[in-house]
C-alpha positions in Angstrom: -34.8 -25.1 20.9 -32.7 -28.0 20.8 -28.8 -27.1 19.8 -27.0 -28.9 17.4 -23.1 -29.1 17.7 -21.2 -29.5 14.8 -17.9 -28.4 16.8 -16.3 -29.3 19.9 -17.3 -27.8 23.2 -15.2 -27.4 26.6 -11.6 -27.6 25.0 -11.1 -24.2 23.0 -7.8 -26.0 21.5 -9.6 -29.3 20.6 -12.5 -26.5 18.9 -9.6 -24.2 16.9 -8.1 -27.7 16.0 -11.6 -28.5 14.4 -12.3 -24.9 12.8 -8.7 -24.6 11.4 -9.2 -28.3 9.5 -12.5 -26.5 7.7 -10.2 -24.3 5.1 -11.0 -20.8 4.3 -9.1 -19.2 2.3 -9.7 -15.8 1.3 -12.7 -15.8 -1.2 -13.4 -19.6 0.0 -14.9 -18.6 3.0 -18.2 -20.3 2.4 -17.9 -23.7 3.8 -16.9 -22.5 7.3 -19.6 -20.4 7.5 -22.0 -22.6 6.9 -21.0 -24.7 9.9 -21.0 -21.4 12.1 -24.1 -19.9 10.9 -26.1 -23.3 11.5 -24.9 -23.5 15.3 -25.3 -19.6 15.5 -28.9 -19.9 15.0 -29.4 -22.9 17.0 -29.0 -20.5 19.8 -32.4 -19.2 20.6 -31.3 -15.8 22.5 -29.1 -15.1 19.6 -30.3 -13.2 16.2 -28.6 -13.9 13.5 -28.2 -12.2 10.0 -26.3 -13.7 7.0 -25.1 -11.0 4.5 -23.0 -12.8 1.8 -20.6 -14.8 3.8 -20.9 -12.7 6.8 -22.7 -13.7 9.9 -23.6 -10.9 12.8 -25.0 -12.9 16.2 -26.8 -10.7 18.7 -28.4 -10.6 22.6 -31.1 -8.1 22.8 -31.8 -7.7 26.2 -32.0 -4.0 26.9 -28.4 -3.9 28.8 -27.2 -0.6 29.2 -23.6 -1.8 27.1 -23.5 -3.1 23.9 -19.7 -5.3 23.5 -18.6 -6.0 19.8 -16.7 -9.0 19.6 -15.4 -9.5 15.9 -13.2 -11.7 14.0 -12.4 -13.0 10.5 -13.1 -16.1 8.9 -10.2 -16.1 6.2 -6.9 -17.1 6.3 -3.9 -16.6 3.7 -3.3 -19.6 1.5 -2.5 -23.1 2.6 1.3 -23.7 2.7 1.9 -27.6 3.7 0.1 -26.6 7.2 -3.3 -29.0 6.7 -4.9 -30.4 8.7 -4.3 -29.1 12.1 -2.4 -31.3 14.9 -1.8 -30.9 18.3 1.3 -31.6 20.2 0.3 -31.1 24.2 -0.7 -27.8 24.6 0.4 -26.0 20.9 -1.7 -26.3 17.9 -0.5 -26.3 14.3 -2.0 -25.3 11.4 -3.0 -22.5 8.8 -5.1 -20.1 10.4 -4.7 -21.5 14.0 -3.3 -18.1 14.9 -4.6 -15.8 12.2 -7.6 -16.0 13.5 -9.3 -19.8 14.4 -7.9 -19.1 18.1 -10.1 -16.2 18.5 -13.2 -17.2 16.2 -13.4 -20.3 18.9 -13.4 -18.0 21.8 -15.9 -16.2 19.8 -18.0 -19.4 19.2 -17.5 -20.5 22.3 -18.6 -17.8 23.9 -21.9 -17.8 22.4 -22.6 -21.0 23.1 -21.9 -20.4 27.1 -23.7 -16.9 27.7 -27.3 -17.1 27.2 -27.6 -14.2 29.3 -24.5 -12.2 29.5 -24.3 -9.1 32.0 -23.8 -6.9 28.6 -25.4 -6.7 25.3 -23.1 -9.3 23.0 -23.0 -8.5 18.6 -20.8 -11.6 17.3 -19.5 -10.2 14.5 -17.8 -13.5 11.9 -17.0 -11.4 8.9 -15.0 -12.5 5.5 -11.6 -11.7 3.2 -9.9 -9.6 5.5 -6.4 -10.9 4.5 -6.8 -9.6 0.8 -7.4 -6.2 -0.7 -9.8 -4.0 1.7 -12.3 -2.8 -1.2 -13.1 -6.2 -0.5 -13.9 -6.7 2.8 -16.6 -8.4 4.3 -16.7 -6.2 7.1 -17.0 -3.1 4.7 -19.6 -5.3 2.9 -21.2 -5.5 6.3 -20.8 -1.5 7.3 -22.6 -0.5 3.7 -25.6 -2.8 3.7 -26.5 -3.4 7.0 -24.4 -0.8 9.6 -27.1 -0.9 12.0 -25.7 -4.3 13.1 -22.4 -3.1 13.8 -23.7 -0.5 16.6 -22.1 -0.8 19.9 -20.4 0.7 22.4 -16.7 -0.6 22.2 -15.7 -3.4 19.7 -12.8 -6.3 20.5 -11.2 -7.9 18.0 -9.7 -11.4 17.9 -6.9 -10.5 16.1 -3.8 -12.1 17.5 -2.3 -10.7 20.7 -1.7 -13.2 22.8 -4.4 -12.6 25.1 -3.1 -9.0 25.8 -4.5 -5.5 24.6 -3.0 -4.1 21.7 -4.6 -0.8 21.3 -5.4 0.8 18.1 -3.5 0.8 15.0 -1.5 2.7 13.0 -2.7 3.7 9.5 -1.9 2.6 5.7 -0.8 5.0 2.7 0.4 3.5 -0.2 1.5 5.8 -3.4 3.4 5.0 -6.8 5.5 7.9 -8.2 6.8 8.1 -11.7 9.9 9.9 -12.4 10.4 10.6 -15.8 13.3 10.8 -18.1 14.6 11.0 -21.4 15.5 8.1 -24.0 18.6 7.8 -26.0 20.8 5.0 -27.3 23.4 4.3 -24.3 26.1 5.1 -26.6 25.2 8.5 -26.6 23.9 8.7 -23.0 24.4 12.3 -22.4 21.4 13.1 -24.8 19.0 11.6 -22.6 18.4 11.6 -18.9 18.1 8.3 -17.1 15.4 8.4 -15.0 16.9 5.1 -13.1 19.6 7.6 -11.7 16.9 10.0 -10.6 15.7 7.6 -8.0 19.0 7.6 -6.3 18.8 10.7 -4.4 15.0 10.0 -3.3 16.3 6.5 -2.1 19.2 7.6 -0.2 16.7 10.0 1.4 14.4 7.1 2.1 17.4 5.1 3.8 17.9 8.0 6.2 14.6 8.9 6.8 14.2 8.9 10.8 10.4 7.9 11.7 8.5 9.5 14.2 7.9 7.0 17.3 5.0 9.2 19.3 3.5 8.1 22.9 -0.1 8.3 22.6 -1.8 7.1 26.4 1.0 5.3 27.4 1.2 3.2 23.5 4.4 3.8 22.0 3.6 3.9 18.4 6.3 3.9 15.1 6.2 5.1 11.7 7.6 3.9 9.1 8.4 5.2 5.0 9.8 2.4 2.9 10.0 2.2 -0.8 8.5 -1.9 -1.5 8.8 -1.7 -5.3 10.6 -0.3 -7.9 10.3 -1.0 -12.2 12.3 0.7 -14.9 14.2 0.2 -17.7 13.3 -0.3 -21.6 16.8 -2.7 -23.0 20.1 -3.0 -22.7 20.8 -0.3 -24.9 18.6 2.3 -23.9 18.7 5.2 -21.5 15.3 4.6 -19.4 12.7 7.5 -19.6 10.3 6.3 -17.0 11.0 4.5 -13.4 8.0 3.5 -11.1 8.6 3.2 -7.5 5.9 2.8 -4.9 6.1 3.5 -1.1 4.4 2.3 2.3 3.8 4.7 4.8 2.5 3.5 8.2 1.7 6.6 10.4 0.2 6.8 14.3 -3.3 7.8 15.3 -2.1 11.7 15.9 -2.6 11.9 12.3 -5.5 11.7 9.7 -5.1 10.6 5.9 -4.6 14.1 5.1 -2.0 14.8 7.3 -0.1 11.5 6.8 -0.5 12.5 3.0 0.7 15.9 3.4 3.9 14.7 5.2 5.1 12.3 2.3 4.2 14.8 0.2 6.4 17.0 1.7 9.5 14.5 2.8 9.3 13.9 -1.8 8.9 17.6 -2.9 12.7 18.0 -3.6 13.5 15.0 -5.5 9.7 15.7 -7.6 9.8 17.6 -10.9 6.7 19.2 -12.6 6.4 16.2 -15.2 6.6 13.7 -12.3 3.2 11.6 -11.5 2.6 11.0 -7.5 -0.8 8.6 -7.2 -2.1 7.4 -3.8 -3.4 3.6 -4.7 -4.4 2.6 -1.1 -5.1 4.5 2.2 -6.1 3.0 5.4 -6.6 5.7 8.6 -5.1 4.9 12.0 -7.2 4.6 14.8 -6.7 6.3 18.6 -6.2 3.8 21.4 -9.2 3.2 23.1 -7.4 2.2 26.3 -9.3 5.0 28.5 -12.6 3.0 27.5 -14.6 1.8 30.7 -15.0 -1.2 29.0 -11.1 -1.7 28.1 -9.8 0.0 31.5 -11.7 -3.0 33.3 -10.1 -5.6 31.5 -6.4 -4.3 31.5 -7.2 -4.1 35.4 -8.8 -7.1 37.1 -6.7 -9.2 34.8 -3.6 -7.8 34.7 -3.6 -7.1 31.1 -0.5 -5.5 29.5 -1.2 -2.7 26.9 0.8 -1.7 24.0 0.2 -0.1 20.6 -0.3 -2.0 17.6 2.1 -1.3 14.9 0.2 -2.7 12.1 -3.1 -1.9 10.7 -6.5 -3.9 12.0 -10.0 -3.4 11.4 -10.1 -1.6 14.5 -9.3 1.5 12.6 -13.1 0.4 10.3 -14.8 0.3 13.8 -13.4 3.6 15.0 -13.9 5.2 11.7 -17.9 4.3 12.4 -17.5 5.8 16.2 -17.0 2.5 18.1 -14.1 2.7 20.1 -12.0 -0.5 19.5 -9.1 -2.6 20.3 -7.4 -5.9 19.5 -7.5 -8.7 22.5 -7.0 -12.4 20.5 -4.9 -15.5 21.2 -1.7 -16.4 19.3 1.6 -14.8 18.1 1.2 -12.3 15.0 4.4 -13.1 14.3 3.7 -16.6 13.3 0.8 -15.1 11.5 0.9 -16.1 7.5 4.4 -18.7 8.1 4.3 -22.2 7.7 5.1 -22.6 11.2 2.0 -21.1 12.4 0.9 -22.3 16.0 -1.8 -21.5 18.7 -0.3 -22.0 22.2 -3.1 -23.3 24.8 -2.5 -20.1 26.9 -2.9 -17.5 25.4 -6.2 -19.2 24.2 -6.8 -19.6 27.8 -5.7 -15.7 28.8 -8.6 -14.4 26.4 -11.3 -16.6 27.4 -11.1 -16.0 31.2 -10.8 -12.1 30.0 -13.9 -12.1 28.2 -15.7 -14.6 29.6 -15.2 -12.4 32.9 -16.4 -9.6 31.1 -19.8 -11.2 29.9 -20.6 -12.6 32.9 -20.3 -9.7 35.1 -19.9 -6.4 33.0 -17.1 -4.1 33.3 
């Protein structure tokens, strides 16, 4: 079959340049797609499947391993950094971190294995920067998981061309403390609900988090309150405050545990007419850093290994049985800033990692 390039081949910076000037913003994911998809299935020992705007790639060539390599197509809004440019070996531009870097060593590393020494599933999946009941990757997992089956999954996120392994997980709650109105003037025959957050907050401020070490990955928790609403006018004693907290917990523990702990750090500032509502939950997932697959990497390339503090879609792929771990160009802290930048490197780091990897097997 003859291949049509639409993208650049040979210069993985010159290629995220051209995929970060095709926006995608969450949602708006369609265009890019399109373009990958068409030189997806230009490539004869490739199968590929479109479910919405998701696109799965796969080798089926009887190897004993099957490698997931995944990535989303999305990025946050556009804030003044279109279109890309390049300044010698740094690239600028929404999404050139978060996650264009790694979707080109994806791309690129379809183009160049027509025969890899493993089993490849190129996994290009939509809208993971917005809410996950959304996800294209969840899209993908409850229509067609069958696609998803491997071995061990790698995921571009951004790393900097070094293993971060698993994540921690996600619980988010709103609580409503409740009060009693009355006219300030007479404030002592009500009860201000505003002042019954104190205590719980000062709690908060001195919670200490747990910081386990789980094969060698130093993870940390965290329990923040990131909202808080109350108040009815100037004149009257509130009768209802809304706060809502963040918990981010290590692998050690499940949702139920992780819920069980908050649960527990709130009892005394809770009263019987109180409302606690979990709104979002996310599970952690272990570090897969004992996997053949990811013990071969770290080694022949000198890899360095830490945990990953926030949460990645790692935690989906382990929650299906897939061990999993993030190994992606770019700095997540420039992630979603308008100074976000791809530095040739790192770009480099994870090609001649998994480039190694396809060509000779773990």
């Amino acid at each position: 079959m003859t291949q049509t390039t639409h993208f650049s081949t040979g210069d993985l910076l010159r290629l995220t340049a051209e995929l970060v000037d095709v926006e995608s913003v969450s949602f708006e994911e369609a265009s890019l797609v399109d373009l990958l998809e068409a030189e997806l299935r230009s490539l004869s020992h490739l199968e590929t499947h479109r479910v919405g705007d998701n696109l799965v790639a796969r080798t089926s060539l009887g190897r004993p391993l099957r490698v997931v390599l995944g990535g989303h197509t999305d990025t946050v809004p556009v804030n003044r950094n279109l279109p890309a440019r390049i300044e010698g070996d740094t690239l600028w531009g929404c999404g050139s971190a978060d996650m264009k870097g790694g979707l080109a060593v994806m791309l690129e590393l379809a183009r160049h294995h027509a025969a890899p020494a493993v089993d490849v599933t190129y996994v290009f999946y939509a809208r993971e920067e917005v809410a996950s009941d959304v996800s294209g990757l969840g899209e993908l997992m409850a229509e067609r998981p069958d696609l998803l089956d491997g071995d061990v999954a790698i995921l571009g996120e951004p790393t900097d061309g070094q293993i971060e392994a698993g994540c921690q997980g996600v619980l988010r709650m709103e609580l409503v403390l409740q009060g009693a109105r009355a006219h300030t003037a007479r404030a002592w025959m009500g009860r201000n609900a505003i002042h019954r957050l104190g205590a719980l907050l000062v709690a908060l401020d001195a919670y200490e988090p747990r910081r386990p070490e789980i094969l060698g990955c130093r993870f940390h928790e965290a329990l923040q309150a990131t909202h808080v609403e109350g108040g009815v006018a100037g004149n009257v004693v509130p009768d209802r405050v809304v706060v809502r907290l963040a918990h981010r917990f290590a692998p050690d523990r499940d949702l139920a545990r992780a819920e069980a702990h908050v649960l527990e750090v709130l009892a005394p500032y809770l009263e019987p007419e109180d409302e606690v509502t979990v709104i979002d939950r996310s599970p952690a997932a272990w570090p897969a850093v004992d996997h053949p697959v990811v013990a071969s990497l770290v080694g022949r390339h000198g890899l360095s290994v830490t945990a990953k503090l926030g949460w990645t879609d790692v935690a989906r792929f382990a929650a299906a049985g897939v061990p999993a771990v993030n190994l992606g160009p770019g700095d997540s802290t420039l992630a979603h800033t308008q100074a976000e930048r791809l530095e040739r490197a790192g770009l480099e780091r994870t090609w001649v990692a998994l480039d190694d990897l396809l060509a000779t097997g773990p």
